[in-house]
PAGUNU-364904 format. One record per residue (C-alpha): residue number from 1; x, y, z. Coordinates in steps of 0.2 Angstrom, whole numbers. Layout:
REM residues N
{nr = NUM	u = X	v = Y	w = Z}
...
REM end
This chain:
REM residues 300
{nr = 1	u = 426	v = 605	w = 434}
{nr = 2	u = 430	v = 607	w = 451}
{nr = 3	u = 439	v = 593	w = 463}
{nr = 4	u = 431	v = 578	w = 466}
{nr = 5	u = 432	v = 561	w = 459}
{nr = 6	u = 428	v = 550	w = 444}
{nr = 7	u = 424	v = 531	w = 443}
{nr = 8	u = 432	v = 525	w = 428}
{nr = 9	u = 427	v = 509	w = 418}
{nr = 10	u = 444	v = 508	w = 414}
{nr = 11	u = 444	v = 498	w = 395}
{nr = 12	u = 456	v = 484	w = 391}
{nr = 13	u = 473	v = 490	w = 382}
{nr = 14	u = 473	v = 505	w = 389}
{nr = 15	u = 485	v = 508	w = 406}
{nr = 16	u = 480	v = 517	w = 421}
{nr = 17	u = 490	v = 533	w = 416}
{nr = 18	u = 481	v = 532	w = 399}
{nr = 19	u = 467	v = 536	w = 407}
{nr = 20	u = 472	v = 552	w = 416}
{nr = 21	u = 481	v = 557	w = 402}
{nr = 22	u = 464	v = 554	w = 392}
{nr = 23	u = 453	v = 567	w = 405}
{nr = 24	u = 467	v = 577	w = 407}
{nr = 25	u = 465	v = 581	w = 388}
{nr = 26	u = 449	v = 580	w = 389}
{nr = 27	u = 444	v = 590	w = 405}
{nr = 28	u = 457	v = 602	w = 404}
{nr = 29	u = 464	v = 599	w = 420}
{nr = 30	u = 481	v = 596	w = 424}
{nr = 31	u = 479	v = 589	w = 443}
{nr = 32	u = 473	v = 572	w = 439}
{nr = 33	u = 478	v = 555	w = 448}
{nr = 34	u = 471	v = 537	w = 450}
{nr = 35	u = 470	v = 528	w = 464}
{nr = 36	u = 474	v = 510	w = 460}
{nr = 37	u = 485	v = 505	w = 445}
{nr = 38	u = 477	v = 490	w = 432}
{nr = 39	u = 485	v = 481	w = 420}
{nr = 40	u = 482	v = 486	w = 402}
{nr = 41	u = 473	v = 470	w = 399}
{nr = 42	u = 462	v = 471	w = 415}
{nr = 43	u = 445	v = 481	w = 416}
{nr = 44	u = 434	v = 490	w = 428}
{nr = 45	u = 432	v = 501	w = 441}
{nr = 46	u = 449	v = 513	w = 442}
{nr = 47	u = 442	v = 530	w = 454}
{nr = 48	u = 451	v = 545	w = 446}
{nr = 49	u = 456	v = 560	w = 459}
{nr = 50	u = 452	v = 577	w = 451}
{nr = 51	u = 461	v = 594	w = 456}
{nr = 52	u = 462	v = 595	w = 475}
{nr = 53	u = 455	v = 577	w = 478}
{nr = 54	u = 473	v = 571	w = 473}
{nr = 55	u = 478	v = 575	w = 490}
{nr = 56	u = 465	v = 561	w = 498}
{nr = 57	u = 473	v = 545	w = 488}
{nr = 58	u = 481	v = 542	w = 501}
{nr = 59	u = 466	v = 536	w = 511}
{nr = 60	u = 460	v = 522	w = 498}
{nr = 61	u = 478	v = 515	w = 506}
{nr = 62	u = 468	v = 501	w = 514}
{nr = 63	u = 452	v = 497	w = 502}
{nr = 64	u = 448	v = 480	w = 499}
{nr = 65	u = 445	v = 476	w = 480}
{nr = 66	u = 435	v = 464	w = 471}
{nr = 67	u = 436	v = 457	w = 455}
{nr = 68	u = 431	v = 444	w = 443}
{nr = 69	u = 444	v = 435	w = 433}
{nr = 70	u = 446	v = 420	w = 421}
{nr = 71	u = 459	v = 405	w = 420}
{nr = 72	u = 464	v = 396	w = 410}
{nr = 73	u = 471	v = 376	w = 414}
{nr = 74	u = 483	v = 366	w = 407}
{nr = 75	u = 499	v = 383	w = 404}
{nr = 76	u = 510	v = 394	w = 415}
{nr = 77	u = 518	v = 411	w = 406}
{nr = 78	u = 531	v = 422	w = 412}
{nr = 79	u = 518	v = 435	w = 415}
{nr = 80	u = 506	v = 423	w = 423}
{nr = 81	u = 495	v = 430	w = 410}
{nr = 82	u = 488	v = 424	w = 394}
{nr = 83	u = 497	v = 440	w = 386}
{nr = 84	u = 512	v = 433	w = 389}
{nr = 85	u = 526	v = 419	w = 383}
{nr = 86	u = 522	v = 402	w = 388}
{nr = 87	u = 536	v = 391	w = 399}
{nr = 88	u = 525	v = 376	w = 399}
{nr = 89	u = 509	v = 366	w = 394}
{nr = 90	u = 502	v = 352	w = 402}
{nr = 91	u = 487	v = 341	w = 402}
{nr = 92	u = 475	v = 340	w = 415}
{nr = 93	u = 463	v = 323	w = 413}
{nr = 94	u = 463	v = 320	w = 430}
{nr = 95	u = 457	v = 337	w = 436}
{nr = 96	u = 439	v = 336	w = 443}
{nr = 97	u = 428	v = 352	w = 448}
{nr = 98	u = 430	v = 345	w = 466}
{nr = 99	u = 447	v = 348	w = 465}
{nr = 100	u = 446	v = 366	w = 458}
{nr = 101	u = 434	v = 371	w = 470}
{nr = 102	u = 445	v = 362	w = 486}
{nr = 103	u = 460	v = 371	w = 476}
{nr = 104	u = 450	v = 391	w = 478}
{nr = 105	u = 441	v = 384	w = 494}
{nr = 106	u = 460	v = 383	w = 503}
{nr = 107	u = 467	v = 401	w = 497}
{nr = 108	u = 459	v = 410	w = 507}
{nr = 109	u = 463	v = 421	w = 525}
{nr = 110	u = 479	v = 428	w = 527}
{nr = 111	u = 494	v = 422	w = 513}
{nr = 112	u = 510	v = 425	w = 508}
{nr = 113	u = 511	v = 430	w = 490}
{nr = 114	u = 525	v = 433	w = 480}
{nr = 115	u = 522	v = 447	w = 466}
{nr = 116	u = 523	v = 444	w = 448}
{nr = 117	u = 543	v = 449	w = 440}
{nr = 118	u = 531	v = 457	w = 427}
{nr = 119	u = 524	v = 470	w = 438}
{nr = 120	u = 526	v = 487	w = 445}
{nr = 121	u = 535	v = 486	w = 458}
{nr = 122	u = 550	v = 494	w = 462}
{nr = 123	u = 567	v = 481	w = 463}
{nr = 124	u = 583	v = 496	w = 469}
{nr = 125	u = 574	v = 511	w = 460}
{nr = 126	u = 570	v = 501	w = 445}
{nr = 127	u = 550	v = 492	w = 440}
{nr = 128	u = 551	v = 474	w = 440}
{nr = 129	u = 545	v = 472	w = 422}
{nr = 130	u = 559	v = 483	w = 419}
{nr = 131	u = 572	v = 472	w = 424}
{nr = 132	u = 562	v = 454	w = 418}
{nr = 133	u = 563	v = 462	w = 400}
{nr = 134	u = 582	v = 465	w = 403}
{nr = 135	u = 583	v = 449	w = 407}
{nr = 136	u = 590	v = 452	w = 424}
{nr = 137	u = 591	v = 441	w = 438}
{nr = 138	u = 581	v = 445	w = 453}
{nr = 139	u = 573	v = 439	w = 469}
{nr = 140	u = 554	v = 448	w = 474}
{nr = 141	u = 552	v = 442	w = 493}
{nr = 142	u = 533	v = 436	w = 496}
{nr = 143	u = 523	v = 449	w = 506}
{nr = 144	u = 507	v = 444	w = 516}
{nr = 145	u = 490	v = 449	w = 506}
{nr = 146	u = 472	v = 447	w = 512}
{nr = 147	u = 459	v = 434	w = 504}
{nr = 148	u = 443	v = 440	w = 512}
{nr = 149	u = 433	v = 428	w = 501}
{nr = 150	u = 433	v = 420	w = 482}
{nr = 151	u = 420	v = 409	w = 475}
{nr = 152	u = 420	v = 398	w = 459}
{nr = 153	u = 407	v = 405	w = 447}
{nr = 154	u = 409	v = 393	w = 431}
{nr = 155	u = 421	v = 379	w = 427}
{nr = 156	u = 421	v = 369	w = 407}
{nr = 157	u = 434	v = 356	w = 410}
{nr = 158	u = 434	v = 351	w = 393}
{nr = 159	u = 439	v = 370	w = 388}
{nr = 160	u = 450	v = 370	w = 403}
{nr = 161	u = 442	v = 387	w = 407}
{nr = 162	u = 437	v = 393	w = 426}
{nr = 163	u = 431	v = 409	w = 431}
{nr = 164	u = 431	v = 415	w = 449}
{nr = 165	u = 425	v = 432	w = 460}
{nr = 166	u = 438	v = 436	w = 474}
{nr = 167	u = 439	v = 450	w = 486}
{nr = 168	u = 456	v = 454	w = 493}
{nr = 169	u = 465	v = 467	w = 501}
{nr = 170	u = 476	v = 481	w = 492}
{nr = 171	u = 493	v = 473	w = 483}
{nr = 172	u = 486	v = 459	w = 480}
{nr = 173	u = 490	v = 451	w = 462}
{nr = 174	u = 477	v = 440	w = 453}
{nr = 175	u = 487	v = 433	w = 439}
{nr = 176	u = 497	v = 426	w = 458}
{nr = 177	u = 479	v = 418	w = 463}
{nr = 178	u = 480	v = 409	w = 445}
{nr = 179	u = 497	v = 405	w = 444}
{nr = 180	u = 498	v = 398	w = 463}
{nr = 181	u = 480	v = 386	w = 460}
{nr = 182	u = 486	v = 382	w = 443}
{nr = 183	u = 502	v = 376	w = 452}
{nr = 184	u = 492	v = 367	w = 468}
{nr = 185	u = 483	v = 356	w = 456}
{nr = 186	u = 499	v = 352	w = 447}
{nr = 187	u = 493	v = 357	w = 428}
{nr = 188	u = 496	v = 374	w = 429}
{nr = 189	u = 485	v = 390	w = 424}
{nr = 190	u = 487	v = 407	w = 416}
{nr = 191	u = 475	v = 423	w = 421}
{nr = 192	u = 465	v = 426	w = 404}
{nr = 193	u = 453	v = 440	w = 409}
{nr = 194	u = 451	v = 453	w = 422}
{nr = 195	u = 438	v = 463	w = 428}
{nr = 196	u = 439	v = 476	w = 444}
{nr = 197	u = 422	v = 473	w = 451}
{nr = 198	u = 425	v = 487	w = 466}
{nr = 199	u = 434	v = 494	w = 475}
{nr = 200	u = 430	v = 502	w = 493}
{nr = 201	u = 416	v = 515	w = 489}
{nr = 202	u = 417	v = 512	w = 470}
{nr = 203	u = 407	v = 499	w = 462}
{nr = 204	u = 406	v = 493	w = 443}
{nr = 205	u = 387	v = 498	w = 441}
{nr = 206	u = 390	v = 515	w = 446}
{nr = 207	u = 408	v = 517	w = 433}
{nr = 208	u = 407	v = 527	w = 416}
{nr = 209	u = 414	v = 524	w = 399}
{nr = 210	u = 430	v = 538	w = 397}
{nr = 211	u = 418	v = 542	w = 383}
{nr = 212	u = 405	v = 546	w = 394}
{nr = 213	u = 416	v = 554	w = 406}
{nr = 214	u = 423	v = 565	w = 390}
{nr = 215	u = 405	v = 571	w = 384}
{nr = 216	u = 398	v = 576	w = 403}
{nr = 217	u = 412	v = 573	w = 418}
{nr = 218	u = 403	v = 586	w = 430}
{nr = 219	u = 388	v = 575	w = 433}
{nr = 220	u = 398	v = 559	w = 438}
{nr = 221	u = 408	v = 569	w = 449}
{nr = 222	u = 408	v = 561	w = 467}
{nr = 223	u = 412	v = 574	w = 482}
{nr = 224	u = 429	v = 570	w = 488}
{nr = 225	u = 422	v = 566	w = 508}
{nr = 226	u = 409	v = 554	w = 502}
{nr = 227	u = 421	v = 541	w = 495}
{nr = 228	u = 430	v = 541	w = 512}
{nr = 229	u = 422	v = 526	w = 519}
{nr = 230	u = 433	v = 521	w = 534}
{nr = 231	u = 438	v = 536	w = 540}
{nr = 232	u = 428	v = 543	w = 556}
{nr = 233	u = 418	v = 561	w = 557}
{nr = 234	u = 420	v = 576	w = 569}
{nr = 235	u = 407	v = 589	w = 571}
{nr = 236	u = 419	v = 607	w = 576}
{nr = 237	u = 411	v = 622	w = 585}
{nr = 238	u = 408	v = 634	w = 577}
{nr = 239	u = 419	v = 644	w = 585}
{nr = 240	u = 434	v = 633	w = 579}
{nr = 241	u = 430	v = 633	w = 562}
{nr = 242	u = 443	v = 646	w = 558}
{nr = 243	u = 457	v = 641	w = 567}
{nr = 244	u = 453	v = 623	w = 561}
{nr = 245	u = 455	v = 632	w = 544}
{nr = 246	u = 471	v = 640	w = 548}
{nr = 247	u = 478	v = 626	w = 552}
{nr = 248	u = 477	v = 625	w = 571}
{nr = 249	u = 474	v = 612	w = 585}
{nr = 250	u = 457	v = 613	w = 596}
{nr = 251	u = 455	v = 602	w = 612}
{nr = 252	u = 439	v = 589	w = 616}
{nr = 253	u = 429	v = 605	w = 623}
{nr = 254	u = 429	v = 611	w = 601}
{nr = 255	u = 422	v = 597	w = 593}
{nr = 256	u = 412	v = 580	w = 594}
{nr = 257	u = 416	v = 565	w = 588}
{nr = 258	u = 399	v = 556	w = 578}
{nr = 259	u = 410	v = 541	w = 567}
{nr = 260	u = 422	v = 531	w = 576}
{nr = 261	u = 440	v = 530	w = 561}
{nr = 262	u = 444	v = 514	w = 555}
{nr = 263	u = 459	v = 520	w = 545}
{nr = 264	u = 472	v = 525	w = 556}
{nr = 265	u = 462	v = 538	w = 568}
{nr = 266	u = 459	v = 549	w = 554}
{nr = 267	u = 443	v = 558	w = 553}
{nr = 268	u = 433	v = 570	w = 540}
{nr = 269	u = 431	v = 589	w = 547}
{nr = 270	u = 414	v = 597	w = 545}
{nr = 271	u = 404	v = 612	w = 554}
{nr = 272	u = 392	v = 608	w = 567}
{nr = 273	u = 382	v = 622	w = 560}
{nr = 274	u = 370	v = 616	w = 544}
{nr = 275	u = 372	v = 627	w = 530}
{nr = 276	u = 358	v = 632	w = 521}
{nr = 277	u = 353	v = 617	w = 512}
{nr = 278	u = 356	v = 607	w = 525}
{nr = 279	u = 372	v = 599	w = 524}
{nr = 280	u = 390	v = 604	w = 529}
{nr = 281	u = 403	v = 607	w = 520}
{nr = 282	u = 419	v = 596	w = 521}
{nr = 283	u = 433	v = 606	w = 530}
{nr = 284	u = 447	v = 593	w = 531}
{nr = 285	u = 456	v = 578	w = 538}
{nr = 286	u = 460	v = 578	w = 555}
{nr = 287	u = 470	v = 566	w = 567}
{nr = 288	u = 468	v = 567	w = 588}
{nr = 289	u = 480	v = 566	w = 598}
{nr = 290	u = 480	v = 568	w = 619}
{nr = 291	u = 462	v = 574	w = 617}
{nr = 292	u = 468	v = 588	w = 604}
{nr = 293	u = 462	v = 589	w = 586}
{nr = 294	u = 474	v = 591	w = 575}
{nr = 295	u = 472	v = 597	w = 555}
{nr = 296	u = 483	v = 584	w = 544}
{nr = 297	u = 475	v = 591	w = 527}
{nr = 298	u = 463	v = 608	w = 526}
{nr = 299	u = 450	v = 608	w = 509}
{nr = 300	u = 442	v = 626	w = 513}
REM end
């Protein structure tokens, strides 16, 4: 085991930092990071960053995700989730499929969500579920999320059950999409399942099992520059190569640009000369500026 990265099927129960802790164990490698954290109930895709791959997590900063959830009518929690203690039950006779489907139809685009109290995020230095177990008062301001699409994929009224696909941008809470239909349609609804579907490059068809990862980890590893979808690609002369390497700028006249960035102007590094199998070997992250290439992280 080298660097590289690892698409995790994460399994429910088990926290993101379960599973490095799990393949550091397991791998012998102490430099290990995921890029994405899931709840312990949720499953799926969670890419795993191996030895000097940590350094590019960064760069999945603005991946979109998709996953596939259930609901479930008629109770809100404190944790928006079945997992947690309910508040309230209602009924919902007069919900019809129209109205579920109008209710997903509408959350969509750009919205302003507010974040779960049981959550991650950090409240003055301390996590949010930190304080919510304390039984502190606190205010999460809503922050504006992404809804690129979401479809209904079943709906049994009589179970008050619905279950939904949605892609979305980074931060964005799906227990929040539940708890804020569930609210719209006046019954309320917990999140009852969870399921990351992808996320950017990573898809759910290509994960493993940490039991597969644990047996044979080398032959799912993914070279670090593959996964980096958005980022742009510069050919360097040969002749630049080393300075690149040692951290120094070249002008326009020492490289070409052949992927235009979508992330920030950031681009992946490689040799305009083919090695012998035909490929090139990945040399770094590079930013420009006033016609200048400038190395922001060298891998060789």
């Amino acid at each position: 085991m080298t660097d590289g990265i690892l698409n995790v099927n994460k399994p429910a129960g088990w926290t993101s930092q379960d599973v490095c802790s799990k393949l550091r164990h397991v791998l012998k490698i102490k430099k290990i990071g995921h890029t994405g954290t899931l709840d312990p109930m949720a499953t799926g895709v969670l890419p795993v960053c191996i030895g000097k791959a940590t350094r590019i997590i960064e760069y999945y900063d603005k991946d979109t995700k998709s996953y596939h959830a259930s609901m479930k009518l008629g109770l809100t929690s404190d944790t928006l989730d079945i997992t947690g203690e309910v508040t309230e039950t209602s009924g919902y006779p007069e919900i019809t499929e129209k109205a579920v489907r109008e209710a997903f139809r509408a959350y969509t685009g750009h919205i302003m969500q507010i974040p779960p109290k049981y959550s991650a995020l950090k409240i003055n230095g301390k996590r949010a579920y930190d304080l919510a177990r304390e039984g502190k008062d606190f205010e999460i301001k809503p922050r504006e999320i992404i809804i690129y699409s979401n479809s209904v994929t079943d709906i049994d009224l009589e179970a008050g059950e619905v279950s939904f696909d949605v892609t979305c941008s980074k931060g964005t809470y799906i227990r929040t999409i539940c708890d804020d239909i569930g609210r719209t349609m006046g019954c309320g609804a917990v999140m009852t399942e969870l399921t990351r579907t992808a996320s950017g490059f990573f898809r759910i068809e290509d994960s493993h099992t940490i039991e597969e990862l644990a047996e044979s980890a080398e032959k799912w590893l993914i070279p670090a520059d593959i996964t980096l979808e958005k980022l742009g690609k510069i050919l360097l002369n040969d002749n630049r190569v080393t300075a690149f390497l040692n951290g120094n700028s070249s002008w326009r006249s020492g490289y070409t640009i052949t992927e235009a960035s979508e992330f920030d102007g950031l681009y992946r590094v490689y040799p305009k000369g083919a090695d012998a199998d035909g490929g090139r070997p990945f040399l770094g992250v590079a930013s420009i500026e006033n016609g200048s290439l400038i190395p922001e992280k060298v891998f060789r």
